[in-house]
N, CA, C and O atoms as CSV, one atom per row, in Angstrom:
chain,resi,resn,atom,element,x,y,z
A,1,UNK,N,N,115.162,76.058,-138.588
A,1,UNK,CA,C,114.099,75.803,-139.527
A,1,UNK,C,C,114.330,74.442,-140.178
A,1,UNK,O,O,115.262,74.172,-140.936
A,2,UNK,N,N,113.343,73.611,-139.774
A,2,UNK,CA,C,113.548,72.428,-140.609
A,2,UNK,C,C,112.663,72.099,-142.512
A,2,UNK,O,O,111.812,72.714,-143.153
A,3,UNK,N,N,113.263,71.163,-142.699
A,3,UNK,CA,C,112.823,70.973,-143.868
A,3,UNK,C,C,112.444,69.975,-144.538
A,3,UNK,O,O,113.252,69.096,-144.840
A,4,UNK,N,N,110.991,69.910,-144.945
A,4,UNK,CA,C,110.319,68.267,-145.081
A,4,UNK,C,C,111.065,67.479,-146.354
A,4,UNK,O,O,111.681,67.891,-147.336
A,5,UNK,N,N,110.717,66.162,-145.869
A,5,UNK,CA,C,111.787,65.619,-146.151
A,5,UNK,C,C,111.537,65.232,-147.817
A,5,UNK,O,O,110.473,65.624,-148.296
A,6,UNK,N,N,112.235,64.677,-148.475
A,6,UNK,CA,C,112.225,64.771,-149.801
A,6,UNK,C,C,110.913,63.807,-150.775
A,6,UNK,O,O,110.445,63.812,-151.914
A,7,UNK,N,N,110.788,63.262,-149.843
A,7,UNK,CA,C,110.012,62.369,-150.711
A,7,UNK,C,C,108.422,62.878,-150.598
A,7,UNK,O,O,107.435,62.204,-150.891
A,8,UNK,N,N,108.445,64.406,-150.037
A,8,UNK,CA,C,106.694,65.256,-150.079
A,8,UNK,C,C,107.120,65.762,-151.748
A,8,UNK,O,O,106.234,65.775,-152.603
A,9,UNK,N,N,108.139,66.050,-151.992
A,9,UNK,CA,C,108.686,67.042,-152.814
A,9,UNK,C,C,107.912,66.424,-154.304
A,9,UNK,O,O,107.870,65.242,-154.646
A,10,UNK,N,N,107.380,67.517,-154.984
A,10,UNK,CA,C,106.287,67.335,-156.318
A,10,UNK,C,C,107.783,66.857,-157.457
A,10,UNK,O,O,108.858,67.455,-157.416
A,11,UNK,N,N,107.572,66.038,-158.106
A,11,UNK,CA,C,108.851,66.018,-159.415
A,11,UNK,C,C,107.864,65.384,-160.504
A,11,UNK,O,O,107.298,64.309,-160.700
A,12,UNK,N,N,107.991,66.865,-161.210
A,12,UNK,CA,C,107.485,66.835,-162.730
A,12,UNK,C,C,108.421,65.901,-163.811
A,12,UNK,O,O,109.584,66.302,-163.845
A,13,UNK,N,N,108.198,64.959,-164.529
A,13,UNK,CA,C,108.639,64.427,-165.202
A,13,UNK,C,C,108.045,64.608,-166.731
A,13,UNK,O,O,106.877,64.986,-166.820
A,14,UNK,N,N,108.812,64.351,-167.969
A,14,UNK,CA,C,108.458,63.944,-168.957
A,14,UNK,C,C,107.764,63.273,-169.627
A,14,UNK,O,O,108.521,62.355,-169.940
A,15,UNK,N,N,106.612,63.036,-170.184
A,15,UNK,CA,C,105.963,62.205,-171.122
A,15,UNK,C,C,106.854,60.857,-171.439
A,15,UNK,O,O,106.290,59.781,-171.243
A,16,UNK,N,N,108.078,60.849,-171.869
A,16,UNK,CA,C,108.642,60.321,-172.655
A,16,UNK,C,C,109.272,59.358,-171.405
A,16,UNK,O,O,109.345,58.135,-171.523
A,17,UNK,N,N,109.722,60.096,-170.179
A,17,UNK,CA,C,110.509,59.382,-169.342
A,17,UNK,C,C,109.144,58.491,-168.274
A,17,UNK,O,O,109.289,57.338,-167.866
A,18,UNK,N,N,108.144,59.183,-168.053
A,18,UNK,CA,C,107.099,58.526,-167.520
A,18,UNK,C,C,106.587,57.593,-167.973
A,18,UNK,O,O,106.303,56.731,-167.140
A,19,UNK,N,N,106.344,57.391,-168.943
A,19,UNK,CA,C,106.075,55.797,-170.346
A,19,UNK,C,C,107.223,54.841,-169.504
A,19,UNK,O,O,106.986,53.900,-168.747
A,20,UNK,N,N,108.448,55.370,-169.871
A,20,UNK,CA,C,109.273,54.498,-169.451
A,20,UNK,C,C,108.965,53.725,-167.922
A,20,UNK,O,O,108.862,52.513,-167.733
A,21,UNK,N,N,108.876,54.601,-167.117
A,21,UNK,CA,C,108.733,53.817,-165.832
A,21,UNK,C,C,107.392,53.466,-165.656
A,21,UNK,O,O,107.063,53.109,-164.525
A,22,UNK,N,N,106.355,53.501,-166.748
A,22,UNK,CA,C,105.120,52.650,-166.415
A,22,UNK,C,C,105.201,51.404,-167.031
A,22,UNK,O,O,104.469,50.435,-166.827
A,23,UNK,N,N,106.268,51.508,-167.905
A,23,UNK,CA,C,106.706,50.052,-168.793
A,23,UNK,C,C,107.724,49.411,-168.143
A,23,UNK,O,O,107.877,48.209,-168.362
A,24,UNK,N,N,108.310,49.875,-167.530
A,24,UNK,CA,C,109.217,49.321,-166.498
A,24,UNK,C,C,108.803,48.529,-165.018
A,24,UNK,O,O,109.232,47.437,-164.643
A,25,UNK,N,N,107.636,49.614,-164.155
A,25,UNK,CA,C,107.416,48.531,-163.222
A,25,UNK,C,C,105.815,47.582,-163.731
A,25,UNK,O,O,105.137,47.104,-162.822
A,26,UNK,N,N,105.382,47.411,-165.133
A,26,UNK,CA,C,104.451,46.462,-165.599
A,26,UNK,C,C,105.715,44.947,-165.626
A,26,UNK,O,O,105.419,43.782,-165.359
A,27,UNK,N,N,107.300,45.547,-166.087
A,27,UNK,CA,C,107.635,44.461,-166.426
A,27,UNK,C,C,108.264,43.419,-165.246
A,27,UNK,O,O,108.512,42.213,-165.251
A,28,UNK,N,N,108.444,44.857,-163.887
A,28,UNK,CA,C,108.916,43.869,-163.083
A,28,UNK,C,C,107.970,43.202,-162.309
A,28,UNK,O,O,108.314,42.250,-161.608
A,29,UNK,N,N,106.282,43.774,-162.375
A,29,UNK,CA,C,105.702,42.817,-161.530
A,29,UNK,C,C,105.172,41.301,-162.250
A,29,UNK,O,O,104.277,40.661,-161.698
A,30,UNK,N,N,105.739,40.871,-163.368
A,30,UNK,CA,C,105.940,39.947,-163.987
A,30,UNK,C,C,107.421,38.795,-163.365
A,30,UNK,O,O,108.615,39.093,-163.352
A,31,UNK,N,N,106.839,37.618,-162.961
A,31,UNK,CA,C,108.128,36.888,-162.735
A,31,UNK,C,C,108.912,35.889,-163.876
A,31,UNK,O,O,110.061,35.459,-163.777
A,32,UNK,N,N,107.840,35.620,-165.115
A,32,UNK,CA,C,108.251,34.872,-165.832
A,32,UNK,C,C,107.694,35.463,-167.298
A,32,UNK,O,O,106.916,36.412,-167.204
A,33,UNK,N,N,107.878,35.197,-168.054
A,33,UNK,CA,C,107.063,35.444,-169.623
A,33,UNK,C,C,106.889,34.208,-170.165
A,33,UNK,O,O,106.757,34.016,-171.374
A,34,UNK,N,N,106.883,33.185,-169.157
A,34,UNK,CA,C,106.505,31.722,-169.684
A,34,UNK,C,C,105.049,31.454,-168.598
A,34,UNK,O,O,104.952,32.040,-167.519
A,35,UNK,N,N,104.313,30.775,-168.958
A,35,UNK,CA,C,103.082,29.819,-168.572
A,35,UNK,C,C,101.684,30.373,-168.638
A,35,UNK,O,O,101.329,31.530,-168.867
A,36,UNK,N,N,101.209,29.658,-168.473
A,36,UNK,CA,C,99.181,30.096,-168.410
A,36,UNK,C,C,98.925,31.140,-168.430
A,36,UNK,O,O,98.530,31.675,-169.466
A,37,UNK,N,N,99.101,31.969,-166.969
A,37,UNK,CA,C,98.539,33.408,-166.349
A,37,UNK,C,C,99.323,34.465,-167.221
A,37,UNK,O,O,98.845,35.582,-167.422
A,38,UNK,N,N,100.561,34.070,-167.740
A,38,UNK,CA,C,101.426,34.993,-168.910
A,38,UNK,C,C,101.017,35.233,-170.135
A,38,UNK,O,O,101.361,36.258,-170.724
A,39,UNK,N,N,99.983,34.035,-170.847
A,39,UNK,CA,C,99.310,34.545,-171.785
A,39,UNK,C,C,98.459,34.778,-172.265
A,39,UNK,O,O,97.533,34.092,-171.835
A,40,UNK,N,N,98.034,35.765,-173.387
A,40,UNK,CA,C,96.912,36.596,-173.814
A,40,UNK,C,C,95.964,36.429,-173.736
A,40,UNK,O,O,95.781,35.447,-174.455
A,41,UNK,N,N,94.883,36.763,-173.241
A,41,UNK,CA,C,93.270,36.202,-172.247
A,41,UNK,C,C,92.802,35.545,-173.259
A,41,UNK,O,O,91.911,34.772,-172.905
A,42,UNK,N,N,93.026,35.524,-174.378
A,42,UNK,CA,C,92.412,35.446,-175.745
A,42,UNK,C,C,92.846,33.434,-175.653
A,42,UNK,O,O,92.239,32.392,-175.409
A,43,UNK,N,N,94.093,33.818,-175.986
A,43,UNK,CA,C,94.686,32.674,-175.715
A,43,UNK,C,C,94.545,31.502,-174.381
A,43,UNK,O,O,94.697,30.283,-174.461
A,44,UNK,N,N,94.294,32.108,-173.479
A,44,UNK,CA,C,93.912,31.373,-172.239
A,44,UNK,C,C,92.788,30.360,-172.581
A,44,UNK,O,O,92.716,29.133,-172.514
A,45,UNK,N,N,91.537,31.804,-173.156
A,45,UNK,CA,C,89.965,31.152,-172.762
A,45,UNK,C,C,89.770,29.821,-173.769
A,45,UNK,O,O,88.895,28.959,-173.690
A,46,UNK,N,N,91.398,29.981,-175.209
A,46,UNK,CA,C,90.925,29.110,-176.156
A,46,UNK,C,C,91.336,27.573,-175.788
A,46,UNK,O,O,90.786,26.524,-176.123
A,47,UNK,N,N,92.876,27.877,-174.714
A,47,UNK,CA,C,93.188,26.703,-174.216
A,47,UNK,C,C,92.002,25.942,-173.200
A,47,UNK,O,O,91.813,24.728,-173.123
A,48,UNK,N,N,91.382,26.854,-172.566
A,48,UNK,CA,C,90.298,26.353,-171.112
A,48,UNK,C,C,89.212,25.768,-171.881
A,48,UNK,O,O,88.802,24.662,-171.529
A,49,UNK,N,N,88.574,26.478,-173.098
A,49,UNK,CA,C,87.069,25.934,-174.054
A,49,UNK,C,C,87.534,24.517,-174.294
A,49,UNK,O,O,86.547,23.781,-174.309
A,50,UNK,N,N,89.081,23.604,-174.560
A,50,UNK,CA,C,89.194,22.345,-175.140
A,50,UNK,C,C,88.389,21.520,-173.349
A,50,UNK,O,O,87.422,20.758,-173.325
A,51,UNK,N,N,88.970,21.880,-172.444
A,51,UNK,CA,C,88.519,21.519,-171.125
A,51,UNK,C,C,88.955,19.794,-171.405
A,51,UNK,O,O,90.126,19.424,-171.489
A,52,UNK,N,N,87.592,18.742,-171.540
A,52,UNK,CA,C,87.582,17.156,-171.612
A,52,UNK,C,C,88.279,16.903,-172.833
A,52,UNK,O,O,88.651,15.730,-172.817
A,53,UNK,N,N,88.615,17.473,-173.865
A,53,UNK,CA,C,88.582,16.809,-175.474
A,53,UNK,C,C,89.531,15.868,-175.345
A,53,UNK,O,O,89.455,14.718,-175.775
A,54,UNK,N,N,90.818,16.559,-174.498
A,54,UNK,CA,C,91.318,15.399,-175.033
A,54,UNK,C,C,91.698,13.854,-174.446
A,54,UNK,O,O,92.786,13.279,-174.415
A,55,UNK,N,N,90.423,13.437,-174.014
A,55,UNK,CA,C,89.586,12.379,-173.363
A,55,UNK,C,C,88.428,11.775,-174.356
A,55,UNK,O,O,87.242,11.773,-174.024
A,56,UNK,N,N,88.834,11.332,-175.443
A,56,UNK,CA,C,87.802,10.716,-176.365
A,56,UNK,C,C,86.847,10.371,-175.623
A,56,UNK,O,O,87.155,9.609,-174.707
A,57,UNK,N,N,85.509,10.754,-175.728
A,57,UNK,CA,C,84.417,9.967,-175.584
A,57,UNK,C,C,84.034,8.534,-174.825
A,57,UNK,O,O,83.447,8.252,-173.780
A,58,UNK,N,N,84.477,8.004,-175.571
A,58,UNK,CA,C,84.126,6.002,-175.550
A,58,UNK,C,C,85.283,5.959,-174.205
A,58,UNK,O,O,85.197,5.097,-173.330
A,59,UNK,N,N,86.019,6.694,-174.207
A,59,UNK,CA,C,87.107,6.619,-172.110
A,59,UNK,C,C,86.509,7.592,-171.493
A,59,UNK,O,O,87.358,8.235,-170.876
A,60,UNK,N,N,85.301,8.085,-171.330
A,60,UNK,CA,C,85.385,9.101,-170.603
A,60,UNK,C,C,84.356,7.766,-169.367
A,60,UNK,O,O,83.213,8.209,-169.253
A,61,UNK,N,N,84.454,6.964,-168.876
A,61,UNK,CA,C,84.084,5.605,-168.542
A,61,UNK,C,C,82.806,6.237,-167.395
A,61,UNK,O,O,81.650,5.826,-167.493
A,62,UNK,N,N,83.168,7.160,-166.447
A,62,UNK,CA,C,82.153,7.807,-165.653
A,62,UNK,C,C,80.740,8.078,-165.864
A,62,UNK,O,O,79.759,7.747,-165.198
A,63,UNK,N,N,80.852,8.772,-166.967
A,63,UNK,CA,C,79.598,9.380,-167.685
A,63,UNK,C,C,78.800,8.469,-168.717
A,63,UNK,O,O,77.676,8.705,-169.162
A,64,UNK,N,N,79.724,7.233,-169.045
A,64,UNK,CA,C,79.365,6.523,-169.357
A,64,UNK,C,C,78.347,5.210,-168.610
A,64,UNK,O,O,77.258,4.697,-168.867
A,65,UNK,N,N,79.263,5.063,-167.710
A,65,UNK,CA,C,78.909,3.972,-166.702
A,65,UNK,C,C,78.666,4.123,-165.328
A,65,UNK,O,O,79.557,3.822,-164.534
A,66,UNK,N,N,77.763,4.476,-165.004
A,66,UNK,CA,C,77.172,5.473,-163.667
A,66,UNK,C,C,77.938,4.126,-162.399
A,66,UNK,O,O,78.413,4.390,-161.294
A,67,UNK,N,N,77.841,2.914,-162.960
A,67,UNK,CA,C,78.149,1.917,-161.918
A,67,UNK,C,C,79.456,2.117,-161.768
A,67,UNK,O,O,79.690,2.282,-160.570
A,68,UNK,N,N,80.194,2.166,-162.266
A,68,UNK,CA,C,81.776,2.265,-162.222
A,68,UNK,C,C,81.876,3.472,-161.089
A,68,UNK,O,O,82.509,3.295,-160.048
A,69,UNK,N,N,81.196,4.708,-161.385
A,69,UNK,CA,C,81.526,6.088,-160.929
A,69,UNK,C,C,81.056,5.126,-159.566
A,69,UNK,O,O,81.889,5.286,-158.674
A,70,UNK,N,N,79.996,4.209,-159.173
A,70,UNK,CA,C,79.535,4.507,-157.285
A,70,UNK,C,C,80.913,3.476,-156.859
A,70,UNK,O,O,81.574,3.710,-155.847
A,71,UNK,N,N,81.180,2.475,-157.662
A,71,UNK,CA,C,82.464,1.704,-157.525
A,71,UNK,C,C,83.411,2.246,-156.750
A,71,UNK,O,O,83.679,2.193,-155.550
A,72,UNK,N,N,84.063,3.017,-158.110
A,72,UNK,CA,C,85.150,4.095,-157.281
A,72,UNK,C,C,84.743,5.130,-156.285
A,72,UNK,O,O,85.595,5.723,-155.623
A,73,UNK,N,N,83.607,5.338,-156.172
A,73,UNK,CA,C,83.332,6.180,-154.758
A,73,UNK,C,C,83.408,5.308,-154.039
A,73,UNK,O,O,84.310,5.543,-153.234
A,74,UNK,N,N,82.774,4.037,-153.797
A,74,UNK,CA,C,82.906,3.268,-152.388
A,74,UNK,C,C,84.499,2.779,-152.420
A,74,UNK,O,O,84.955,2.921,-151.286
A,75,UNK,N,N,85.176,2.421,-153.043
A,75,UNK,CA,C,87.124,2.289,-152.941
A,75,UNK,C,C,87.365,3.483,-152.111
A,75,UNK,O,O,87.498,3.334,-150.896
A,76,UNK,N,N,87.454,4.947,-152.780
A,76,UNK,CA,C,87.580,5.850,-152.664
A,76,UNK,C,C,86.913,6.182,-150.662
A,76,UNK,O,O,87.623,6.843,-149.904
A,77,UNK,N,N,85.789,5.696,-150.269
A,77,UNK,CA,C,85.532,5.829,-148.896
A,77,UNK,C,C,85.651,4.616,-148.365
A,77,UNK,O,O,85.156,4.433,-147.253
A,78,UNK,N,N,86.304,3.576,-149.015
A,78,UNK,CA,C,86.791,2.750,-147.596
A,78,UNK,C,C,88.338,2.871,-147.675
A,78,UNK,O,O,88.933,1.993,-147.049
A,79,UNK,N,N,89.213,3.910,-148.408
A,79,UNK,CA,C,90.536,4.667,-147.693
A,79,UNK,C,C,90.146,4.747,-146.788
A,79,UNK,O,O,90.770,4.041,-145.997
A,80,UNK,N,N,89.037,5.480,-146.172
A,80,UNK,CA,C,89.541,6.806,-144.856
A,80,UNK,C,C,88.702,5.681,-143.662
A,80,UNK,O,O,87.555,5.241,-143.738
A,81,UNK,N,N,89.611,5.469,-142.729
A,81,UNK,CA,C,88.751,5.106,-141.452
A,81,UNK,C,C,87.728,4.972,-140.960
A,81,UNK,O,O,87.233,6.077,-140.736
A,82,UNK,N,N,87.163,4.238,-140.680
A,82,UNK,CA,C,85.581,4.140,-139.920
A,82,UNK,C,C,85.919,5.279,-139.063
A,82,UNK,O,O,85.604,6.386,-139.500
A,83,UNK,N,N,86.359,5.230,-138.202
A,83,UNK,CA,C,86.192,7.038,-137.613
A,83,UNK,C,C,86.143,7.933,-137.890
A,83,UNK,O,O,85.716,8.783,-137.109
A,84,UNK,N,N,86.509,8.223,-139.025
A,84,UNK,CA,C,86.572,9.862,-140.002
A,84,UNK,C,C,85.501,9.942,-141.009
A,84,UNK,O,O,85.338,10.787,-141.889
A,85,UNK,N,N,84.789,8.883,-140.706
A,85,UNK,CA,C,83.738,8.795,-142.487
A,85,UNK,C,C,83.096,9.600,-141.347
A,85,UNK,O,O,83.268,9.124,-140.225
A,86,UNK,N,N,82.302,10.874,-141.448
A,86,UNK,CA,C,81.052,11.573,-141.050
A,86,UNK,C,C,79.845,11.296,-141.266
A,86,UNK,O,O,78.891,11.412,-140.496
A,87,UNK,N,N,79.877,10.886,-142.435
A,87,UNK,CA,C,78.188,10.557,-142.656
A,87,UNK,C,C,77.576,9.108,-142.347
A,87,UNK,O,O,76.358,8.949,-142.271
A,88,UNK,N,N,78.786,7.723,-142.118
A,88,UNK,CA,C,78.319,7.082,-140.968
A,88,UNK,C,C,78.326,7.570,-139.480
A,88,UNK,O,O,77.712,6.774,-138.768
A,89,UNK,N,N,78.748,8.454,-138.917
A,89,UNK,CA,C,78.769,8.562,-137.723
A,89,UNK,C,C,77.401,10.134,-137.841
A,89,UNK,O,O,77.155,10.711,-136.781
A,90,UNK,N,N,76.978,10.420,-138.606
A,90,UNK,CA,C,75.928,11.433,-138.715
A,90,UNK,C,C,75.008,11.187,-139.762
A,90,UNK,O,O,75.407,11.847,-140.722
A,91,UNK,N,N,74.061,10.622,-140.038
A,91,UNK,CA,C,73.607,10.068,-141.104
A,91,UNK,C,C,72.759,11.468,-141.618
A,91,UNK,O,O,72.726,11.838,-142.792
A,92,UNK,N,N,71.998,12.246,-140.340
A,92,UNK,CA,C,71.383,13.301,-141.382
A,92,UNK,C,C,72.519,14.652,-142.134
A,92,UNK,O,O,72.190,15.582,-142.871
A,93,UNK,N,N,73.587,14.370,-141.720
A,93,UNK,CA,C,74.520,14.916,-142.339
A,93,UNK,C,C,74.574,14.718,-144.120
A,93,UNK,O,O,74.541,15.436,-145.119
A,94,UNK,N,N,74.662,13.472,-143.821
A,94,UNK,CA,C,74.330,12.695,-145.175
A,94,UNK,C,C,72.909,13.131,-145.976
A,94,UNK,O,O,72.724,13.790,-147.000
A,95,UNK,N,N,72.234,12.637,-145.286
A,95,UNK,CA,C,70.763,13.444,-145.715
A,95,UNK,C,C,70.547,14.681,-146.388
A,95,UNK,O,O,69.940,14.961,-147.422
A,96,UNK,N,N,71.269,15.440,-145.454
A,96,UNK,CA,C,71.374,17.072,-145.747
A,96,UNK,C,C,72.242,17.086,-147.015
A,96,UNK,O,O,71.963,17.532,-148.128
A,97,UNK,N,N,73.460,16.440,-146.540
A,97,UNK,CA,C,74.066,16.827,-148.460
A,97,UNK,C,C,73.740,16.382,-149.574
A,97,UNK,O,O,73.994,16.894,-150.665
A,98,UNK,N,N,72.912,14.986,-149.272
A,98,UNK,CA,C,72.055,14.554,-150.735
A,98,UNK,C,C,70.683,15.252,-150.846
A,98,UNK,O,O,70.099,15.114,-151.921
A,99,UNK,N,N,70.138,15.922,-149.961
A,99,UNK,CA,C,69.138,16.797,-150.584
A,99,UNK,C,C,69.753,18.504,-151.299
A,99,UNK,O,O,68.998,19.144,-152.030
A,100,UNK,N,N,70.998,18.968,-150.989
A,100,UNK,CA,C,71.416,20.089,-151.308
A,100,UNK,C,C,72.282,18.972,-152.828
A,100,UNK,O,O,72.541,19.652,-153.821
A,101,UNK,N,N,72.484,18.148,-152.883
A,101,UNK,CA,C,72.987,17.393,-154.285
A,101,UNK,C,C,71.868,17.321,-155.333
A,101,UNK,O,O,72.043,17.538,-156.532
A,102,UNK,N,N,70.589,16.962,-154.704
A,102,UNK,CA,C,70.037,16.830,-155.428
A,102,UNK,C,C,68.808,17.850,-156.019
A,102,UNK,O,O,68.018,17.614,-156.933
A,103,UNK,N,N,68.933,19.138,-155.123
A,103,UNK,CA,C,68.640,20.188,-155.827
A,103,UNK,C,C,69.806,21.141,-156.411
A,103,UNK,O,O,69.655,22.361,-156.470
A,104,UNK,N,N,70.571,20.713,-156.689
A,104,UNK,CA,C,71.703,21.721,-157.536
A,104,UNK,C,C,71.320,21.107,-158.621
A,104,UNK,O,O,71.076,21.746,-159.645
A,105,UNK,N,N,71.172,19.313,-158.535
A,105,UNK,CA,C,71.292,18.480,-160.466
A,105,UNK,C,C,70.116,18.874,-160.992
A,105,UNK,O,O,69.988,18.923,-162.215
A,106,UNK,N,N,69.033,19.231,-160.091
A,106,UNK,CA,C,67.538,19.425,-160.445
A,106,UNK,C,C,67.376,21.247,-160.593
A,106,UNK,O,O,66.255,21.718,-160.788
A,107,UNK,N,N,68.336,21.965,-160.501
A,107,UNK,CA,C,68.316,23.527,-160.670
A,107,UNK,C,C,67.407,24.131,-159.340
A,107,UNK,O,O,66.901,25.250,-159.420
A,108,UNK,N,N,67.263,23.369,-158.237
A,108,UNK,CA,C,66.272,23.810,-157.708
A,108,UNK,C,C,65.134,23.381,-157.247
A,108,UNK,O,O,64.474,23.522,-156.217
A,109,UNK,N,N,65.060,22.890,-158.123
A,109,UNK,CA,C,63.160,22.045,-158.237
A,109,UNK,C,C,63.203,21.039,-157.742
A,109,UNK,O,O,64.051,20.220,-158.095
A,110,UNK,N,N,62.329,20.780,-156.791
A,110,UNK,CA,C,61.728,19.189,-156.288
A,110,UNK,C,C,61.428,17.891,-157.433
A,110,UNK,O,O,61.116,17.927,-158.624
A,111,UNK,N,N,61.534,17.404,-157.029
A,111,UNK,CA,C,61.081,16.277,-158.021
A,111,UNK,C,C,59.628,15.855,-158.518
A,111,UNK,O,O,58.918,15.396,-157.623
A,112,UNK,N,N,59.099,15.923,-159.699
A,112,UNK,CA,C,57.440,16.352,-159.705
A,112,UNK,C,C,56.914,15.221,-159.117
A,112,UNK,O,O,57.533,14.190,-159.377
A,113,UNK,N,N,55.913,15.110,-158.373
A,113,UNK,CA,C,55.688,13.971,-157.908
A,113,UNK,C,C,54.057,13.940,-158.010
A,113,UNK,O,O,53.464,14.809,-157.369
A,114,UNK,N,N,53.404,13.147,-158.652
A,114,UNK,CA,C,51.756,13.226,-158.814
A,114,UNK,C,C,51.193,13.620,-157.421
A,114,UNK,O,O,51.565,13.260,-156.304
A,115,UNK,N,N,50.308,14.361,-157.753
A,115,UNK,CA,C,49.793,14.714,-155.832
A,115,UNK,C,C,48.165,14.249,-155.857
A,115,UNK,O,O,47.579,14.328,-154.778
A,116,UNK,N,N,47.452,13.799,-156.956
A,116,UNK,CA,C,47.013,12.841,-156.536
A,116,UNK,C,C,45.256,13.489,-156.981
A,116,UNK,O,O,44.245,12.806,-157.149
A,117,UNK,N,N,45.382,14.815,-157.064
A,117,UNK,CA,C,44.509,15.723,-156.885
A,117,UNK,C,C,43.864,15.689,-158.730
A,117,UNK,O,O,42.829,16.227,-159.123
A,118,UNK,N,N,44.504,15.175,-159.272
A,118,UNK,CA,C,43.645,15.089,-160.802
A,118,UNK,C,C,42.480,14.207,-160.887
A,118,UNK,O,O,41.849,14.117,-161.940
């Protein structure tokens, strides 16, 4: 006659001792009690709400100066190789992502355009 093996076996435990081992493996699936994801959501969302601040205004130079921002985009794409740029070697590629660009800034909407009919 055999006999199943131990780990089917029901083990009633204590209130008092069960706390313990739910406080026990909360603490080991923790690797640190230091950084970001370690503290209190509360605390997280208040660090994430500062987001730009502490980027005064008058430097935030992008949002300021739309010319600067196409500047550093064209630096920024003559890094990469004439062979790897895609949207010279596919231009409606290009096409396609400035019309999906320019209905995300527009929520959607076309651009109103008089149709002529007034």
């Amino acid at each position: 006659m055999s006999r199943e093996p131990d780990r089917h076996r029901l083990v009633v435990v204590s209130a008092r001792h069960s706390r313990r081992l739910v406080m026990a493996s909360k603490e080991s699936t923790r690797t640190s009690g230091r950084g970001f994801a370690s503290m209190d959501p509360d605390r997280q969302r208040q660090i994430a709400s500062k987001g730009g601040e502490s980027v005064p205004a008058d430097k935030r130079s992008f949002s300021k100066n739309p010319e600067l921002a196409a500047e550093a985009g064209r630096k920024g794409g003559r890094s990469v190789p004439a062979s790897s740029r895609s949207f010279s070697k596919n231009p409606s590629l290009a096409a396609e992502a400035g019309r999906k660009g320019g209905q995300a800034s527009h929520g959607g909407r076309s651009a109103e355009r008089p149709t002529g009919d007034d």
